[in-house]
Residue, then its C-alpha position, 0 to 999 in steps of 0.5 A: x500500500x505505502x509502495x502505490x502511494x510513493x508511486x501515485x505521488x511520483x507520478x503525480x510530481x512528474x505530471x504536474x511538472x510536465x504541464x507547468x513546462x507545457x505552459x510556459x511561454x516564450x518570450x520574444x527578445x531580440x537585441x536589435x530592438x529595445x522591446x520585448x513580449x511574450x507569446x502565449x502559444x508555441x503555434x506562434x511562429x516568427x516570420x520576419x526578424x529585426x535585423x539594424x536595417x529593419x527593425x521590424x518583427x512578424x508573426x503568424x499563427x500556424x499560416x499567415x492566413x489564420x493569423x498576423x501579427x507586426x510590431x512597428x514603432x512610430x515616432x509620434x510628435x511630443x503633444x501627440x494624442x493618441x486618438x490622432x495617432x490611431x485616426x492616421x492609421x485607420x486612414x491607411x486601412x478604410x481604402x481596403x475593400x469592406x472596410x468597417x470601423x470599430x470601436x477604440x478601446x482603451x488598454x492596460x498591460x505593461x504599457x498603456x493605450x488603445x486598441x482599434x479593430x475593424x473588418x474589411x475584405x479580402x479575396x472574398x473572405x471576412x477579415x478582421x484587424x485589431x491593432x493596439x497602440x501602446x504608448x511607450x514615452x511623449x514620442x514613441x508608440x508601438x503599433x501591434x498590428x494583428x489580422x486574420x479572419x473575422x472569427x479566427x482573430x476573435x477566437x485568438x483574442x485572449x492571445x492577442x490580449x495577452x502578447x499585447x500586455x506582456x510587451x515591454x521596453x528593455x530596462 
């Protein structure tokens, strides 16, 4: 009896360890760019690395067709307000065919600011952008530009979410 007890608590050790390795994400650090963030699923795949010429940064979930993220960093003027910021934006996407604007949502995670989603077509398909902008100082914003597919961006939402609060400036 004492022997299947040290075995179930053995085996329960090595499961509860495996499932805590299991959800640990992965954290995006380059030394090219001054930022990072964490990405909360291993089907987050790197497609584009920041390099001294482009400091941009892609992903995509599992296919670019189920999901895009780029990081820009826009230099803003010191008075800036970010409603203008996120209105010089949309201005750049309500071309594309089907555009609809969304709500502006205001954001908190390691750094503050807003979030703009909207849909719009493409090749036939419903799509959906959700793009956080978040404010890392007076003249720098960070651009999270996520698009997918209507209903596949709104089932990663969580992720977005979170890839959005765990991104940060390098002390």
């Amino acid at each position: 009896m004492k022997l299947t007890k040290s075995i179930f608590l053995a085996l329960l050790t090595v499961v509860v360890f495996s499932l805590s390795a299991l959800a640990q994400e992965d954290v995006f650090k380059d030394p090219t760019v001054d930022y990072t963030f964490a990405l909360p699923d291993a089907t987050w795949k790197m497609t584009v690395r920041p390099s001294a010429t482009n400091p941009n940064v892609e992903y995509v979930y599992r296919d670019r067709r189920d999901g895009h993220l780029s990081v820009r960093k826009l230099a803003v003027a010191k008075d800036a307000i970010l409603t203008d910021v996120i209105q010089d934006e949309a201005q750049k996407v309500q071309i594309w065919p089907g555009f609809v604007a969304g709500r502006e949502e205001n954001f908190g995670g390691k750094l503050r600011g807003s979030v703009f989603n909207f849909e719009y077509v493409n090749a036939g398909k419903a799509m959906a952008g959700r793009y956080y902008f978040l404010r890392a100082n007076e003249t720098t914003v960070y651009l999270l530009r996520f698009a997918g597919p209507k209903d596949g961006l709104r089932v990663l939402r969580s992720q977005t979410d979170s890839i959005a609060r765990t991104f940060n400036i390098k002390s």
